[in-house]
C-alpha positions in Angstrom: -12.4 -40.4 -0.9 -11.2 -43.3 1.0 -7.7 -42.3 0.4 -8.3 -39.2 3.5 -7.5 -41.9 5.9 -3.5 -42.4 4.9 -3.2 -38.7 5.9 -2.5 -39.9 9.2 -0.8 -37.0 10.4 -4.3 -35.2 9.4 -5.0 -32.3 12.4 -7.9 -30.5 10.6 -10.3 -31.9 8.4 -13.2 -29.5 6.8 -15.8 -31.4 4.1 -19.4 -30.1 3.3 -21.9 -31.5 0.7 -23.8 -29.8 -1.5 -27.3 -31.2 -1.4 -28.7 -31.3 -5.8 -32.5 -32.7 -5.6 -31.9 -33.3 -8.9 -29.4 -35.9 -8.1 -31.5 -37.1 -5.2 -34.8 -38.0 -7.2 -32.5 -39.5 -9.9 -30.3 -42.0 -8.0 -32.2 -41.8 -4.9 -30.3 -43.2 -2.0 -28.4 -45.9 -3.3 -25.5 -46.1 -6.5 -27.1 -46.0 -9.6 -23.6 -48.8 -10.8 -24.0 -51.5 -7.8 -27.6 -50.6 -6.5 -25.7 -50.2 -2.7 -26.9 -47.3 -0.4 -24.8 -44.4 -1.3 -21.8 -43.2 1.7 -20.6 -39.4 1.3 -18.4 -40.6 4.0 -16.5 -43.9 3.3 -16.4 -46.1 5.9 -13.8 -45.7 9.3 -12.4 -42.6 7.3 -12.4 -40.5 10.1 -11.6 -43.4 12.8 -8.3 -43.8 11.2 -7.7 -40.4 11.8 -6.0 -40.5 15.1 -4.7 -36.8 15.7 -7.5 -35.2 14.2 -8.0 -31.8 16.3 -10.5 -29.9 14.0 -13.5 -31.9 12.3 -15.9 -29.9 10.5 -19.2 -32.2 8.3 -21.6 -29.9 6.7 -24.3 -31.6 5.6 -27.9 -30.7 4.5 -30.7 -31.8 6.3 -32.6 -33.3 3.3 -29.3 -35.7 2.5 -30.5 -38.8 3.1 -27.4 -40.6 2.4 -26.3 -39.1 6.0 -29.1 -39.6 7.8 -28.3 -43.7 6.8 -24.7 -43.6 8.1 -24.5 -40.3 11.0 -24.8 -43.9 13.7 -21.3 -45.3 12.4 -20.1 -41.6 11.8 -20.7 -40.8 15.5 -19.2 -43.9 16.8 -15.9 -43.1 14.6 -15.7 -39.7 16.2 -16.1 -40.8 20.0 -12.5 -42.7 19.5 -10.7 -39.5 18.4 -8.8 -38.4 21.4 -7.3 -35.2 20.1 -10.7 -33.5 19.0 -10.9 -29.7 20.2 -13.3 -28.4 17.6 -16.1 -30.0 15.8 -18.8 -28.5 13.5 -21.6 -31.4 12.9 -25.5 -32.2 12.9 -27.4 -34.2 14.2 -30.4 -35.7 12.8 -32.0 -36.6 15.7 -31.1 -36.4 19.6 -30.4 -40.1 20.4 -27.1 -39.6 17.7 -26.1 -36.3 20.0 -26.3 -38.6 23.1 -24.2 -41.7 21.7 -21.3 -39.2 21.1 -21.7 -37.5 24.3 -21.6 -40.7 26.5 -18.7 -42.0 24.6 -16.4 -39.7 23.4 -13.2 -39.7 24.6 -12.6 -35.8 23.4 -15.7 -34.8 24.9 -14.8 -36.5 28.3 -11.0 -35.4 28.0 -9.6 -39.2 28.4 -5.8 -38.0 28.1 -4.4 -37.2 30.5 -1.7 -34.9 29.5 -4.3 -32.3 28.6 -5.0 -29.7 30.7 -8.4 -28.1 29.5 -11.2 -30.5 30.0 -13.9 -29.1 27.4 -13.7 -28.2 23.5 -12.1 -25.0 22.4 -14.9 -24.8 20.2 -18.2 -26.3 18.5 -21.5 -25.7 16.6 -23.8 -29.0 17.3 -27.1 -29.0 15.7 -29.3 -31.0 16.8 -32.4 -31.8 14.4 -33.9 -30.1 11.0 -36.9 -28.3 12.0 -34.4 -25.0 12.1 -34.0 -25.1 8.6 -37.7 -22.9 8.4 -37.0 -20.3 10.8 -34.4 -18.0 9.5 -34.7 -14.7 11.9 -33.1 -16.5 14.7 -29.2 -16.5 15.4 -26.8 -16.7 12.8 -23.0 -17.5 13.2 -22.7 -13.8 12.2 -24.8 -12.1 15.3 -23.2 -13.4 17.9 -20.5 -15.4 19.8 -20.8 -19.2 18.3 -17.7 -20.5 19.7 -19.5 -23.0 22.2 -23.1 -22.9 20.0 -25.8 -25.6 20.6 -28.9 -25.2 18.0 -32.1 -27.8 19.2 -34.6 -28.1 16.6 -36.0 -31.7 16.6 -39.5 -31.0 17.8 -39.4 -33.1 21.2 -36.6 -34.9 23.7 -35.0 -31.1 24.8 -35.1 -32.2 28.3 -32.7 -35.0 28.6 -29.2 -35.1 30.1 -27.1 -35.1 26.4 -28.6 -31.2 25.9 -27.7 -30.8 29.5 -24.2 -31.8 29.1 -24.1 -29.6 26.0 -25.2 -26.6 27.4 -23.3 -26.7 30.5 -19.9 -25.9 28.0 -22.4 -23.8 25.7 -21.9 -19.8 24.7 -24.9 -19.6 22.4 -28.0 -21.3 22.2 -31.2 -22.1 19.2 -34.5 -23.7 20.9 -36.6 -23.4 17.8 -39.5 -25.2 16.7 -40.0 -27.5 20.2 -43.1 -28.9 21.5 -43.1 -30.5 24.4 -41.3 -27.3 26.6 -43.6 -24.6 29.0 -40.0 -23.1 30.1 -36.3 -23.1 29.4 -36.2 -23.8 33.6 -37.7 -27.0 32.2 -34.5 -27.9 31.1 -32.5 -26.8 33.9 -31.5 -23.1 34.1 -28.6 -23.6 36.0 -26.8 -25.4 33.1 -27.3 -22.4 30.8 -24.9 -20.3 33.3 -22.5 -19.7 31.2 -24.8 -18.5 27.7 -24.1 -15.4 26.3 -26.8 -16.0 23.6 -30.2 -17.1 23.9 -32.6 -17.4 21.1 -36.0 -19.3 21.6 -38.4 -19.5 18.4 -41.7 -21.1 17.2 -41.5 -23.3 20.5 -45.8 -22.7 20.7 -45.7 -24.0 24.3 -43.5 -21.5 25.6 -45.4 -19.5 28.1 -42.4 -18.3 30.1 -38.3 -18.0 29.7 -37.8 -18.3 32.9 -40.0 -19.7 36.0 -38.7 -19.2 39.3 -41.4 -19.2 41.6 -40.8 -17.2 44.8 -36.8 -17.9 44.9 -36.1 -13.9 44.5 -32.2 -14.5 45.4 -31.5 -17.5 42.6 -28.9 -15.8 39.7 -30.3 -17.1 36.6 -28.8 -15.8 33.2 -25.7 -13.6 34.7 -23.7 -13.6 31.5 -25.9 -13.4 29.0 -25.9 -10.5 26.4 -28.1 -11.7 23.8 -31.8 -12.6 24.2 -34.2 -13.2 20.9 -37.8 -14.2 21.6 -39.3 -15.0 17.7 -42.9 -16.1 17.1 -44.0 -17.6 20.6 -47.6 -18.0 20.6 -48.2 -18.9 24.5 -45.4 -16.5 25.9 -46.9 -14.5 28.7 -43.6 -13.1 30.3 -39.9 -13.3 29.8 -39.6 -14.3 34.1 -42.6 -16.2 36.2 -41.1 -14.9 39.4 -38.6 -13.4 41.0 -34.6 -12.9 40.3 -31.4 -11.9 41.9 -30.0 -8.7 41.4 -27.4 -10.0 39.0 -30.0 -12.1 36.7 -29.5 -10.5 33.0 -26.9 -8.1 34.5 -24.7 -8.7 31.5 -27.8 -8.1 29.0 -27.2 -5.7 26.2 -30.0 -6.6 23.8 -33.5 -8.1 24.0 -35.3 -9.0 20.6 -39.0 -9.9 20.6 -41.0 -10.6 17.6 -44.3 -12.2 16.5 -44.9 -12.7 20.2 -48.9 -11.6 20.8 -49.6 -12.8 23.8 -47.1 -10.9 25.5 -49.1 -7.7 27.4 -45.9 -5.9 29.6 -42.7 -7.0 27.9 -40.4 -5.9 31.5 -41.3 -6.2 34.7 -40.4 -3.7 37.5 -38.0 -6.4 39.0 -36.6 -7.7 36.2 -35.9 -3.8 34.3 -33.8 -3.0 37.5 -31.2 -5.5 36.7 -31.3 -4.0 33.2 -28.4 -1.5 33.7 -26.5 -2.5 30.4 -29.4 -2.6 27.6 -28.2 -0.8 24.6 -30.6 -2.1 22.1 -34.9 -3.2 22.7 -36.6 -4.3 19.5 -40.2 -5.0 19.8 -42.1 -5.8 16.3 -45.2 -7.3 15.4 -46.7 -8.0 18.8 -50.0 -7.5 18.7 -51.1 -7.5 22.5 -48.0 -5.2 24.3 -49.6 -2.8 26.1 -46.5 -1.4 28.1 -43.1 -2.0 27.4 -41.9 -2.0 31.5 -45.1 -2.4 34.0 -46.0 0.5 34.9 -48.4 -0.8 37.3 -45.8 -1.7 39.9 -44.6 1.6 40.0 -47.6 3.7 39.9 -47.2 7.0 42.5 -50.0 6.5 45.3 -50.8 10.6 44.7 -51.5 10.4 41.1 -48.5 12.0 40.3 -46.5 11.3 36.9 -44.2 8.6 36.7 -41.0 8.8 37.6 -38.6 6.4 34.9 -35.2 8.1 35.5 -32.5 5.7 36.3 -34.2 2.6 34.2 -32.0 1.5 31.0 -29.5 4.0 31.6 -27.6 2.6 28.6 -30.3 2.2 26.3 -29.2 3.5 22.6 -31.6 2.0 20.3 -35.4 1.9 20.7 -37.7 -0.3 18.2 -41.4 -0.6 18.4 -43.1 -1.5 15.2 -46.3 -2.6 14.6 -47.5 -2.3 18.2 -50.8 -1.6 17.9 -52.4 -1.6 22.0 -49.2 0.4 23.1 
């Protein structure tokens, strides 16, 4: 209601709209009493709402009604100075980069305030992800700083950048036009603790990093789900520093069949804090590490001891070549 905006003194504001398709094909988009296009959020509500801290818009993707007003939305939450936590989506990308480029939260504009990033947000970006429910939920992993990408197209641009840079957790899922995460720039997913990539069917690697076997990529991250990647050949193209995945504590990979060794001899070394390896449904693994890197020159049997010392669970199902 438009009466929200006299709560001036207003520091946390949490709405979210229950999409009915029964209502939908009824009224369509637009008032059934004045025939205007219908606004779930009235006009300058949230402009009006100067020391607004905590904004939280849930929204189903199918709501049309938000799709028609998320442009004068976005422009009403750039002014908001005070914003440290927001909870929103994004239809599309070009709304994530108006509200990136000009908001004053985002950019920390006052001066007074010491931390120059958002205590916390969940920004998704697109509808695509509404399909694909085995990647992660708020529930599996640290979403304080969470970025989820689903639009198809457009990952590579400096808005996602921006985003990621200040991100803990981050959804690629359903994207087209991406060979490798490096394509976006590796070095602004530094700080991710969580990583899940799904149905992206260009993906052929996670990582490509040529012959640059000192660059650090990943140090902090603990979480990596791989779901349904029809061109993935190898989590890294390359080599890695020593402290690459060194935080790691569970990889995930499922539906991935063009995956043959899942680990590579220089990647499993950096490996030291794996607790948990869950490989389902891929229908070309033949080894889980590569074995081939490692064979003895006199025949003799292999020697593992010392690789995923802290390894406490162990799923293979449905590997059929292993």
């Amino acid at each position: 209601p438009t009466e929200v905006a006299q709560l001036v003194s207003l520091r946390c504001l949490r709405v979210s709209f229950v999409y009915d398709p029964l209502i939908a094909r009824s009224n369509g988009d637009h008032n059934k009493e004045d025939n205007q296009p219908r606004r779930i959020i009235p006009h300058n509500v949230i402009g009006l709402l100067c020391h607004l801290e905590e904004l939280t818009i849930i929204v189903d993707p199918r709501e049309q009604s938000w799709t028609d007003i998320v442009t004068s939305v976005a422009k009403e939450i750039t002014n908001l100075e005070s914003l440290t936590t927001l909870f929103i989506y994004f239809p599309k990308v070009e709304f994530l980069t108006t509200f990136i480029d000009e908001s004053r939260s985002w950019k920390n504009t006052r001066r007074y305030r010491q931390d120059n990033s958002f205590r916390a947000f969940r920004i998704i970006v697109g509808s695509n992800g509404e399909n694909h429910n085995k990647g992660l939920h708020s529930s599996r992993g640290p979403a304080e700083r969470h970025l989820r990408f689903s639009a198809g197209e457009n990952v590579c641009c400096e808005a996602i950048r921006k985003v990621l840079r200040r991100s803990s957790a981050f959804e690629l899922i359903g994207n087209q036009d991406t060979k490798s995460l490096s394509d976006i720039g590796i070095d602004c997913m530094r700080s991710l603790a969580v990583c899940v990539v799904e149905g992206c069917d260009q993906i052929s690697s996670i990582i490509s990093c040529g012959s640059d076997a000192a660059r650090i990529v990943f140090p902090f991250l603990e979480k990596l789900h791989l779901v349904n990647l029809k061109s993935l050949c190898c989590i890294v193209d390359g080599s890695v520093g020593t402290q690459s995945f060194s935080k790691l504590t569970s990889i995930i990979v499922l539906e991935c069949h063009k995956f043959k060794k899942l680990i590579s001899l220089g990647m499993v070394k950096n490996l030291e804090n794996l607790k948990h390896l869950k490989i389902q449904d891929c229908l070309g693994i033949e080894e889980v590490i590569e074995t081939m890197e490692i064979l003895p020159p006199n025949g003799e049997l292999l020697n593992l001891t010392g690789f995923l010392p802290k390894l406490e669970i162990l799923e293979l199902v449905n590997l059929p070549l292993l």
